[in-house]
C-alpha positions in Angstrom: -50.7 56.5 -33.3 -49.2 57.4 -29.8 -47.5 60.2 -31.1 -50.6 61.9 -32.8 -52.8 61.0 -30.4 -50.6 63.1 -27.8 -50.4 65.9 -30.3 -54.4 66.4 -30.6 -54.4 66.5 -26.6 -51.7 68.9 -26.4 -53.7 71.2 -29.4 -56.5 70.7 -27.2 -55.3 71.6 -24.1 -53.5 75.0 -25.1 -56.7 75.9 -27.1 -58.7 75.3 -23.8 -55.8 77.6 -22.3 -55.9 80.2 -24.2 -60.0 80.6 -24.4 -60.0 80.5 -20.2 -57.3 83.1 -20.3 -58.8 85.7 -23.3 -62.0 85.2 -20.7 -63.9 83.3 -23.0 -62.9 84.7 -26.5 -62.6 81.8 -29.4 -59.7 80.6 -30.6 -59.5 80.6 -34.5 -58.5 76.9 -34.6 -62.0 76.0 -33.0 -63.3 76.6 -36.2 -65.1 80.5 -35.0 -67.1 79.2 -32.1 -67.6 81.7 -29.7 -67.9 81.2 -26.1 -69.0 84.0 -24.2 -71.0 82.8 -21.0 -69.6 81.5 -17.7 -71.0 77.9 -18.5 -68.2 78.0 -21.3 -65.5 78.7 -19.3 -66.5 76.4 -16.6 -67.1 73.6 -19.0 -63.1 74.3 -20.8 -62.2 74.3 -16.9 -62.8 71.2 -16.9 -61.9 69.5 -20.0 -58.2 71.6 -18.7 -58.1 69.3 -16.1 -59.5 66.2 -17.7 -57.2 66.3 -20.5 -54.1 67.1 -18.1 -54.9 64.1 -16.5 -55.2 62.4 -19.7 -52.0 63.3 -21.2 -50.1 62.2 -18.2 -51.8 58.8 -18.0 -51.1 58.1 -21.8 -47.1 59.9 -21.2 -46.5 57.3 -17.9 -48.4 54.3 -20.3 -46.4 55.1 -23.8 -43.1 55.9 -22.3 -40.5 53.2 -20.8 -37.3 53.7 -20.9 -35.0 52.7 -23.6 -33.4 49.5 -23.0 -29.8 50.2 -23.7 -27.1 47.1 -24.3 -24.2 45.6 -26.4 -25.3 42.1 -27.5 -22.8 39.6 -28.1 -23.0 36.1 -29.3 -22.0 35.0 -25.4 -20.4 32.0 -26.1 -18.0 33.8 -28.3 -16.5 33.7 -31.6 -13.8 32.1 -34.0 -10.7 33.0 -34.0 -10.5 33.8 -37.9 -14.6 34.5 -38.4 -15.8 37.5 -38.6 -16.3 39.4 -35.1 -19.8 41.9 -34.6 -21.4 43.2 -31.6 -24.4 45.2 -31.7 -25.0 48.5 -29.6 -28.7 48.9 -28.5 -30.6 51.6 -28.5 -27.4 53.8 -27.5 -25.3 56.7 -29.3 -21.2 56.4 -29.0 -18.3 56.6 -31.5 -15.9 54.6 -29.8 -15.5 51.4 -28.3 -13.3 48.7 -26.6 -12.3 45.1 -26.4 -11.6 44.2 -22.7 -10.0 41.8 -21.4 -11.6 40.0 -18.6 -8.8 38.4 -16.3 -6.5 41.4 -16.4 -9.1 44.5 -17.1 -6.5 45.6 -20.2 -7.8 47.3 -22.9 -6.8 44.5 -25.6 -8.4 46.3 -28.8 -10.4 49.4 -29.4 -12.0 51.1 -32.6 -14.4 53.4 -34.3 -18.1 52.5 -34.6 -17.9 53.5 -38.3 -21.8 52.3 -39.3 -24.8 54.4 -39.1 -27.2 53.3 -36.4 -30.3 52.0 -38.3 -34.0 50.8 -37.2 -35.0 46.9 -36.6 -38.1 46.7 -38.0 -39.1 43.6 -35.9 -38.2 44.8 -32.8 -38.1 48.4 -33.0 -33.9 48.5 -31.6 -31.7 51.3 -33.5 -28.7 49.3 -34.3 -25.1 50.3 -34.7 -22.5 47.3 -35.7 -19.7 46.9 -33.4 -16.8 45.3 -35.5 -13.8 43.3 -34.0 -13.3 40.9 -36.8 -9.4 42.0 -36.4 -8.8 41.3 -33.4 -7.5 37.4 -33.4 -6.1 36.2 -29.7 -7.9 33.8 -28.2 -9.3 34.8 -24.1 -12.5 36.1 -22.7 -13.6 39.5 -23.6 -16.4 42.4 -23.1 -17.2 45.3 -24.7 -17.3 48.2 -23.6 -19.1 51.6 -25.3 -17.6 54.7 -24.5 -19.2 57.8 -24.2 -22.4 56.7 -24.7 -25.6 58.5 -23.0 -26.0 56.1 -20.3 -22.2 56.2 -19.4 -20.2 53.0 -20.2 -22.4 50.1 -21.4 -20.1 46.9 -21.1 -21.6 43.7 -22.9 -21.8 40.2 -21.5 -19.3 37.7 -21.4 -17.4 35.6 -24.7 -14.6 34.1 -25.6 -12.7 34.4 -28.9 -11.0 30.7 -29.4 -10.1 28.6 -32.7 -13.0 25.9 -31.6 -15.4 28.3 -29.2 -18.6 26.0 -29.7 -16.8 22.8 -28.5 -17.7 23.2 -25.3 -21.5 25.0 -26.2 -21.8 21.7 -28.6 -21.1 18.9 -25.8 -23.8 20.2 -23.4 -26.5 20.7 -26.1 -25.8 16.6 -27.4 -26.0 15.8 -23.5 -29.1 17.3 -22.9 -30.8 14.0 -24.8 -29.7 11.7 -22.1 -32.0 13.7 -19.3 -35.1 13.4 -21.9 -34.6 9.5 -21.4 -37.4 7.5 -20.4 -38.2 4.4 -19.3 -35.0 4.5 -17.2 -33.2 5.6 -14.2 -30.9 9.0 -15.3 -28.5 10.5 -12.9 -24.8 11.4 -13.1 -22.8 13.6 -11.0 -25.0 16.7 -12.4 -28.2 15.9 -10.1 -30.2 16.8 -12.8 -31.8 13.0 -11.4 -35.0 11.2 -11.5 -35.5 7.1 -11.1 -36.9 4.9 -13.6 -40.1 6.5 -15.2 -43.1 5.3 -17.4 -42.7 1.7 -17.3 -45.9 1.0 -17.7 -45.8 1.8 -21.8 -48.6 1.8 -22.7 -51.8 0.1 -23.4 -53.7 1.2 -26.5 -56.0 4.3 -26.7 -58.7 2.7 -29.1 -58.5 -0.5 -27.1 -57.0 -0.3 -23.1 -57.2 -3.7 -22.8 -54.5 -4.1 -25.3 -50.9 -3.0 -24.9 -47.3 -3.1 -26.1 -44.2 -2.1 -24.7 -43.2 0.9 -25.4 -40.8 1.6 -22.9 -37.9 4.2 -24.0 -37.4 7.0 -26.1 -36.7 10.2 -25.0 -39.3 12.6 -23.5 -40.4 15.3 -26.2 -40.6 18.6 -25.0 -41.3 20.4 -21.8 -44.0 17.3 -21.0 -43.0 13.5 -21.2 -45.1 12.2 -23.9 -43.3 10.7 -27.4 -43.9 11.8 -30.5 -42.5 9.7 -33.6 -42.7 12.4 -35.9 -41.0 14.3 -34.0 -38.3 11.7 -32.7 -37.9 10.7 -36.1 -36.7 14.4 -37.1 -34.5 15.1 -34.4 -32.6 11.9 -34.7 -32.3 12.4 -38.7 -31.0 16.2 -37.9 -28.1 14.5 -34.9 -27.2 12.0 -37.7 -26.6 14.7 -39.9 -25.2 16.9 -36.9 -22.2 13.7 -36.9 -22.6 13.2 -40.7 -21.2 16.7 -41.4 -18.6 16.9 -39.0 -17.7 13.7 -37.1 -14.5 15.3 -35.4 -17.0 17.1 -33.4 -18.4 13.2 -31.2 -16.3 11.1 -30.2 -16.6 8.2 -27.6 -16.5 9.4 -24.0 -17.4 13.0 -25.1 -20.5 13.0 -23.2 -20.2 11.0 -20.0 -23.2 8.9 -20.7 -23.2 5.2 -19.5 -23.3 4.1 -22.8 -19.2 5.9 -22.9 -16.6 3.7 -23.7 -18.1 1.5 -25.9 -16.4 2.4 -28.3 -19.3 4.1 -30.5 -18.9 7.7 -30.5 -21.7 8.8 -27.7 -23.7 10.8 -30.2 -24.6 8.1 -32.0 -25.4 5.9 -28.5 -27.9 8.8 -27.5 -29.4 8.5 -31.1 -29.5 4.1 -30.8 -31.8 5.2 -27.3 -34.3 6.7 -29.7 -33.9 4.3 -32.6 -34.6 1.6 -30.2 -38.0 3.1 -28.8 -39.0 4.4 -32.6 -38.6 0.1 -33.6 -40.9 -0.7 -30.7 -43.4 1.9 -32.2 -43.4 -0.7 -35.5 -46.7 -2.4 -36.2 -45.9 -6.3 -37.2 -47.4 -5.2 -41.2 -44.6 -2.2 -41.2 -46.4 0.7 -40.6 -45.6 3.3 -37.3 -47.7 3.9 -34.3 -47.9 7.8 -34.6 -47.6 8.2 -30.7 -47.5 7.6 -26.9 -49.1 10.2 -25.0 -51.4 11.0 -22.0 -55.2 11.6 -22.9 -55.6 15.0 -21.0 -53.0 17.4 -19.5 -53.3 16.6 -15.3 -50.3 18.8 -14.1 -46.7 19.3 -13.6 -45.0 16.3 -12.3 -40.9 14.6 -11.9 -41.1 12.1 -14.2 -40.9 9.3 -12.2 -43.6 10.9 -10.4 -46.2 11.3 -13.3 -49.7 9.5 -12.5 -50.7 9.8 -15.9 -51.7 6.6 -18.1 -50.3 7.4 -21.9 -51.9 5.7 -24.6 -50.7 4.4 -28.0 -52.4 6.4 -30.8 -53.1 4.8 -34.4 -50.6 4.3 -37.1 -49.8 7.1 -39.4 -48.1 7.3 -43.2 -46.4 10.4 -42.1 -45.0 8.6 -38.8 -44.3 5.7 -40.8 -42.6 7.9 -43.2 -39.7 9.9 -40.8 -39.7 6.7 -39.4 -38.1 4.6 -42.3 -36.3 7.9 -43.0 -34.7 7.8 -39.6 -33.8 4.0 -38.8 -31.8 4.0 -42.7 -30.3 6.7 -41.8 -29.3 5.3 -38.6 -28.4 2.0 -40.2 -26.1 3.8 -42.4 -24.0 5.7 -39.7 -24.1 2.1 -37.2 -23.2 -0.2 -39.5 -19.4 -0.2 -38.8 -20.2 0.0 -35.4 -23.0 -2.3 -34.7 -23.7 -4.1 -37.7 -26.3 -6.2 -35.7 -28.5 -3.1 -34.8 -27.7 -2.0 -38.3 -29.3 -4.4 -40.0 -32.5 -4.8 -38.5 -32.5 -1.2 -38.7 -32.5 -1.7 -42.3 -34.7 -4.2 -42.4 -37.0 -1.9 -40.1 -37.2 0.9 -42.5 -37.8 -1.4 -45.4 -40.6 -3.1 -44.2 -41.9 0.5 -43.5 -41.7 2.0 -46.9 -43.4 -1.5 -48.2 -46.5 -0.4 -46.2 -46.3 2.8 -47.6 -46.2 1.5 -51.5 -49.2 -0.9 -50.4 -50.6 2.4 -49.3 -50.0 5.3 -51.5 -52.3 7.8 -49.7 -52.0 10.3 -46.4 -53.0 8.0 -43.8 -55.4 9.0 -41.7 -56.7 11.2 -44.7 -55.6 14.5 -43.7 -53.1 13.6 -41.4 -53.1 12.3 -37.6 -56.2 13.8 -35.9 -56.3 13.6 -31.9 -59.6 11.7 -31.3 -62.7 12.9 -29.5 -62.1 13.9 -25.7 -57.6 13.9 -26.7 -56.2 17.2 -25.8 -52.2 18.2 -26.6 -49.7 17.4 -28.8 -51.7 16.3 -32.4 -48.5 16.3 -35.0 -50.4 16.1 -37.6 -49.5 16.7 -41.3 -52.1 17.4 -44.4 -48.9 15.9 -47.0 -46.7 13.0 -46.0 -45.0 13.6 -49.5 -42.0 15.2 -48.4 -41.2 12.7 -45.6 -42.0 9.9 -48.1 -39.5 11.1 -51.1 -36.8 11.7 -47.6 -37.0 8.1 -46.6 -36.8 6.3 -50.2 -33.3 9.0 -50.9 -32.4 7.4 -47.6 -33.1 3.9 -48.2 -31.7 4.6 -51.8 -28.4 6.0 -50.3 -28.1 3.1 -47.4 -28.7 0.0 -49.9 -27.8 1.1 -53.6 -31.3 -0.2 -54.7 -32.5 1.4 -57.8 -36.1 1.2 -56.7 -36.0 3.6 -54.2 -33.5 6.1 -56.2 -36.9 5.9 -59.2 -39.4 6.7 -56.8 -37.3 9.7 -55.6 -36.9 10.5 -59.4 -40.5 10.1 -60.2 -41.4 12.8 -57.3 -38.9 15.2 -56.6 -40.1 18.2 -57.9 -42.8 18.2 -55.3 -39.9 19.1 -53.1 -40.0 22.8 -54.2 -42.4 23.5 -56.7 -44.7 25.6 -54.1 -41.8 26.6 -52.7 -39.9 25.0 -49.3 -40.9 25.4 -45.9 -38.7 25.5 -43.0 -37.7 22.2 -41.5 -40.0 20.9 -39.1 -41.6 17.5 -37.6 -44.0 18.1 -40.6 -42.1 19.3 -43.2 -38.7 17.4 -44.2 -38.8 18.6 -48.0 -35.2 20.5 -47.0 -33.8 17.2 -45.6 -34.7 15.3 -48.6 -33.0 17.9 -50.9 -29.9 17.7 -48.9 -29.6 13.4 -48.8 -30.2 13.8 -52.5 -27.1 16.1 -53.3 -25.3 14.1 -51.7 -26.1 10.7 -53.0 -24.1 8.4 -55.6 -26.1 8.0 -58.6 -23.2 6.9 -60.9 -22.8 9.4 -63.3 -26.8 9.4 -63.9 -29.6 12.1 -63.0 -27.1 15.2 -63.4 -29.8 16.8 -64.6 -32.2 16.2 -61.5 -29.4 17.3 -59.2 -28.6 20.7 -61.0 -32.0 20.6 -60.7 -32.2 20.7 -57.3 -29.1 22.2 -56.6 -30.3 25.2 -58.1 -33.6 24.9 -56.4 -31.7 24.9 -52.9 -29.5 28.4 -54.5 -32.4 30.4 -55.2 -34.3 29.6 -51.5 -30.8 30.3 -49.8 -30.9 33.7 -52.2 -34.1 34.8 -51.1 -33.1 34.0 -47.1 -30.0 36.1 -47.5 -32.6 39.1 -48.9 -34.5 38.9 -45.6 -31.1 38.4 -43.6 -29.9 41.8 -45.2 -33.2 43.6 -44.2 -32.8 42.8 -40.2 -30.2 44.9 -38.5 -29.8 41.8 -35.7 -29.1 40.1 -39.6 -31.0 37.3 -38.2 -33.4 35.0 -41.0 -36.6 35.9 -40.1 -39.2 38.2 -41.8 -41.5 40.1 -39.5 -44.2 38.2 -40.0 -42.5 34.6 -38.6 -42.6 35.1 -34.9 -44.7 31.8 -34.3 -43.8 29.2 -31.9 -40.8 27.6 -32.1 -39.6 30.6 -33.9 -35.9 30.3 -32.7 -35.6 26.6 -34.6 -37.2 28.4 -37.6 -34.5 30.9 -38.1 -32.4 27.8 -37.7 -33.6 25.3 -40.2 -33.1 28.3 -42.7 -29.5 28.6 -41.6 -29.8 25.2 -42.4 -30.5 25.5 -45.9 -27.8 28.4 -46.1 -25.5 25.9 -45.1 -26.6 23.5 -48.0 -26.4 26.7 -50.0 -22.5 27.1 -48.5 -21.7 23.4 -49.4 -23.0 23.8 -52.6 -21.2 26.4 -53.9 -18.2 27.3 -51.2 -19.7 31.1 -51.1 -18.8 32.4 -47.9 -22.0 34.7 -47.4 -24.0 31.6 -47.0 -22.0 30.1 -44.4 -22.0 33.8 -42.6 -25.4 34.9 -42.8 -26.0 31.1 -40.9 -23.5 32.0 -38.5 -25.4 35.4 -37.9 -28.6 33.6 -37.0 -26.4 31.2 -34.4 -25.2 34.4 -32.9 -28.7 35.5 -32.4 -29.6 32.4 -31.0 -26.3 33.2 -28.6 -27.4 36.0 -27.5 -26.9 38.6 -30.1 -30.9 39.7 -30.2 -33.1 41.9 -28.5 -33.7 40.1 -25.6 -29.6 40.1 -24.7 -30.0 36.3 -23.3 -28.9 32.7 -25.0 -32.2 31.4 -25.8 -30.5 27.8 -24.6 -30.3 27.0 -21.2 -26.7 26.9 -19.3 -24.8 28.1 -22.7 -23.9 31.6 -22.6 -22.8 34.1 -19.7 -26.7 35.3 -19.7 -28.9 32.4 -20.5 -32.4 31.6 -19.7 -33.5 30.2 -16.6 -36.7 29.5 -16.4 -37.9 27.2 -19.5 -41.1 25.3 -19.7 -39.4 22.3 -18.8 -41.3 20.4 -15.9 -38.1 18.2 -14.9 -36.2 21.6 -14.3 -38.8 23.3 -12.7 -40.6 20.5 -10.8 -37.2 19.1 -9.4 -36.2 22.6 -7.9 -32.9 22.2 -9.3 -30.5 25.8 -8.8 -30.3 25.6 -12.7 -32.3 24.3 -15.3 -31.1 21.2 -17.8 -28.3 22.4 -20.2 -28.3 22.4 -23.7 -32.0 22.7 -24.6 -33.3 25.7 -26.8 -36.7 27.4 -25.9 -38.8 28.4 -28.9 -38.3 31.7 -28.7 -40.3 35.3 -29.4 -44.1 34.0 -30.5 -46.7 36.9 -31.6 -49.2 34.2 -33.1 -50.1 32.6 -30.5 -50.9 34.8 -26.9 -50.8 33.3 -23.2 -53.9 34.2 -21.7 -54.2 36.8 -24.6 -51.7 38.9 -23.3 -49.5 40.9 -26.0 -45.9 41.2 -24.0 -44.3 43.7 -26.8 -46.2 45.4 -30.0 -42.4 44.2 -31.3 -42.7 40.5 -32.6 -38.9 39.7 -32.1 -39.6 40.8 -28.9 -43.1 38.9 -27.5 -41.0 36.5 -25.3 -40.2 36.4 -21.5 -38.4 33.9 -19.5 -41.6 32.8 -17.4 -41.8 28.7 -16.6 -45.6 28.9 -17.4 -45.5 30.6 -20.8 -45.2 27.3 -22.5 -45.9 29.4 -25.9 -42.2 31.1 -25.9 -40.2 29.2 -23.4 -41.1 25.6 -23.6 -38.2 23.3 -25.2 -38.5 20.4 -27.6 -35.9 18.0 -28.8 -36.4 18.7 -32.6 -35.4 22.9 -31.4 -32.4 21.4 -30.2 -31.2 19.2 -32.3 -31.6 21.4 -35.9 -29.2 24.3 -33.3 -26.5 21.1 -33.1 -26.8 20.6 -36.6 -26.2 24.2 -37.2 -23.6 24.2 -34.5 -21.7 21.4 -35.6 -21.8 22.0 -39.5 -20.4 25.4 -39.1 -17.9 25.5 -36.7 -14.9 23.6 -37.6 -12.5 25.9 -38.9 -10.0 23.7 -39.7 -11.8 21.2 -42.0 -11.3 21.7 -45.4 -15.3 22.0 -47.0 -15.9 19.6 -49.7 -17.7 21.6 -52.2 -20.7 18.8 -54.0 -19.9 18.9 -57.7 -22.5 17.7 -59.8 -20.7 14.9 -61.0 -21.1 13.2 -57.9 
């Protein structure tokens, strides 16, 4: 559009040119006209000068300058995983490994791919390759020759277990989303004891339960069950598929030296709070929240009164999903907790066989005069058919393994959404593959195995169609879109499991580089992990508490083109509507469901050494 709309001016203007300088005789692209009288000329005068004006007001609108970079995953790669930079918007042949304590030119290469187009963001790509190159230290990249003299690319490392150290601060970022108590550590990311007053109910104040605890959801303080539920079932399944990776001690949390490895005492905090949230007849409070959004506060500072909101079959749901799981994993470590979190989720998925439907129909609704976070979700079938696998896998009981049975299919018949506080149809997939059913149902899990094969196939077609070879199509920039490209590296990783196919595990690896830093934006889209991250999340705690840095480990949600602050378009480029701006809570707010699936990812992939154990259907 900008190109022909400076061509018609330019037509214009050398027509108008032309007629003032033949003193008034047509031009035969005006179609004939002639102009012979002074009133002509006068009047082409001035549409000269107009249109000059024009054309340099659209030239200094339409034209920025190229942003030229190497992006690098910033935290760094495996020693023996494949190795890919990406040059920007830049033309060289040659490039260079440095490294960084010495200045010596360790490795250096041939760019030997043609430079191709990024739909989503517009970028011309060309693939900087360094798989080769295998000693561990910290490196940049440096293009040679290229037209705006030597780009050099930000910091990484190359190390046999580079995400050790990426994966600790990203688990610790839970313990400053604690509420209901005092945080502080040698950090000073601080605040006292906050919300203690949780929480009367919303439909009657006079009324009230303690709800103390939890951990604060997102970049406000309120508690979501839904979306507690989730996170803790994706950090059960971060430990689950790797447990090498926690360890007691690991993450300096008062709860260290317990003996329990401190992931799974960061996921008792929420367990705890998410039992409290248990009506007496089984069913889930859906959550605890202020009524109207008053401001930006420390949390020990916040004036609000939060509420407890009504019960919810989908809350209910995640809920019974979560504490089983969490029963499962505690149970040779605190087989007291264990048990009544068995008990817990059982008396849960009773009130939802007494209660078949969506309750509220429809899903959760805020009422009348409620603004913020709703959570609701039009099927709870998917979280349902996750907690009874769940329940199934934690006590052997053929009851829940029938209803599973009875139901699966809903799973992926209208195909299966990316993982999300409302959508858990991957997760139920997953705990099914992996269950014990005795020799029986080998049907049902080829079933689903090859269910889970063909979705992986068709992410792998959209990963091959992005030069960042990230898993988004153009059209999935939405909020949160950075844990979106992550719950499908998710189900590449299922995919990987599955079948021990190595472009699976790779293309999920290429959407954790993006994450990293290898995207359009050149920054770590998770706070103090990488040499360039972002700074300024919607995160009030971090912002409020004029901190030099914000809280570690969180991910921000990342380029959204749906949804417009103040209507304000930032790029035409959807991988690119994103800036790291404290108030644009639309790109750059955290949640702890965005970080948790990037420690799943994290932690499933990035163990080297450990042997995969490929799930045969026999199992």
């Amino acid at each position: 559009m900008k190109a022909s709309l400076l061509s018609s001016i330019s037509k214009i203007l050398t027509n108008s040119i032309e007629f003032v300088q033949s003193g008034g005789q047509a031009h035969p692209d005006d179609g004939g006209v002639s102009f012979k009288n002074k009133k002509t000329i006068n009047t082409r005068i001035c549409q000269l000068f107009f249109l000059s004006i024009s054309l340099v007001f659209i030239n200094s609108c339409t034209h920025s300058p190229e942003k030229y970079f190497i992006a690098v995953n910033q935290v760094g790669y495996e020693i023996d995983s494949p190795k890919q930079a990406y040059l920007v918007n830049a033309e060289t042949t040659w490039f260079e490994l440095v490294r960084t304590y010495d200045s010596k030119v360790v490795f250096s290469d041939s760019i030997k791919t043609t430079a191709e187009k990024d739909s989503a963001t517009g970028d011309i790509i060309s693939v900087i390759d360094f798989s080769e190159y295998n000693s561990e230290g910290e490196y940049v990249i440096k293009a040679v020759g290229s037209q705006s003299e030597s780009l050099i690319s930000n910091k990484f490392k190359i190390s046999q277990n580079v995400y050790a150290d990426a994966l600790k601060i990203m688990s610790k970022s839970y313990y400053y989303h604690r509420c209901g108590t005092q945080v502080g550590d040698e950090s000073g990311w601080n605040y006292e004891i906050c919300h203690t007053n949780d929480a009367p109910f919303f439909e009657n104040p006079e009324k009230s339960k303690n709800v103390t605890g939890g951990w604060h959801d997102a970049g406000d303080y309120n508690k979501f069950t839904v979306n507690t539920a989730l996170s803790v079932g994706l950090l059960l399944y971060a430990y689950e598929s790797n447990p090498d990776n926690f360890w007691d001690n690991h993450l300096e949390i008062p709860e260290s030296g317990n003996g329990i490895p401190d992931l799974l005492d960061e996921v008792s905090w929420a367990l705890e709070w998410l039992m409290k949230m248990q009506h007496e007849n089984g069913a889930v409070y859906h959550k605890v929240s202020q009524k109207t959004w008053i401001g930006e506060y420390l949390p020990h500072t916040d004036p609000s009164t939060r509420y407890i909101f009504d019960i919810s079959s989908a809350a209910t749901a995640s809920f019974a999903a979560a504490a089983a799981i969490g029963s499962r994993h505690l149970k040779s470590y605190n087989p007291d907790f264990s048990q009544s979190l068995q008990s817990a989720s059982e008396r849960a998925w009773k009130w939802l066989q007494e209660n078949p439907e969506n309750f509220p129909e429809g899903g959760f609704k805020n009422p009348e005069g409620v603004t913020g976070g709703q959570y609701g979700d039009p099927s709870d079938q998917d979280e349902r058919l996750w907690a009874t696998i769940e329940l199934y896998k934690l006590t052997d009981n053929e009851k829940y393994l029938s209803f599973f049975i009875e139901n699966y299919t809903k799973l992926f018949q209208d195909g299966i959404p990316p993982i999300s506080w409302r959508d858990a149809n991957s997760l139920a997939m997953r705990a099914f593959l992996r269950s014990e059913t005795n020799g029986k149902y080998l049907n049902e899990k080829e079933t689903v195995r090859d269910a889970t094969i063909r979705h992986a196939n068709r992410i792998l077609e959209v990963h091959g169609q992005n030069r960042y070879n990230n898993l988004l199509s153009y059209e999935q920039y939405y909020w949160g879109s950075n844990s979106v490209g992550l719950a499908y590296a998710f189900d590449l990783i299922q995919a990987y499991k599955i079948t021990g196919q190595a472009n699976y595990k790779n293309a999920a690896f290429d959407q954790l580089h993006f994450i990293l830093g290898r995207n359009p934006l050149n920054l770590s889209q998770v706070t103090g992990v990488g040499s360039a991250p972002v700074q300024h999340p919607y995160h009030q705690l971090s912002e409020v508490g004029n901190f030099n840095d914000p809280v570690p480990g969180m991910l921000v949600g990342g380029p959204n083109n749906h949804l417009l602050l103040n209507d304000r378009v930032i790029s035409p480029y959807p991988a690119k509507n994103y800036e790291d701006v404290f108030k644009n809570y639309l790109v750059n707010e955290t949640a702890i469901n965005f970080t948790a699936i990037l420690i799943y990812v994290t932690s499933a992939i990035s163990n080297p050494k450990k042997r995969t154990n490929i799930i045969t259907i026999s199992n």
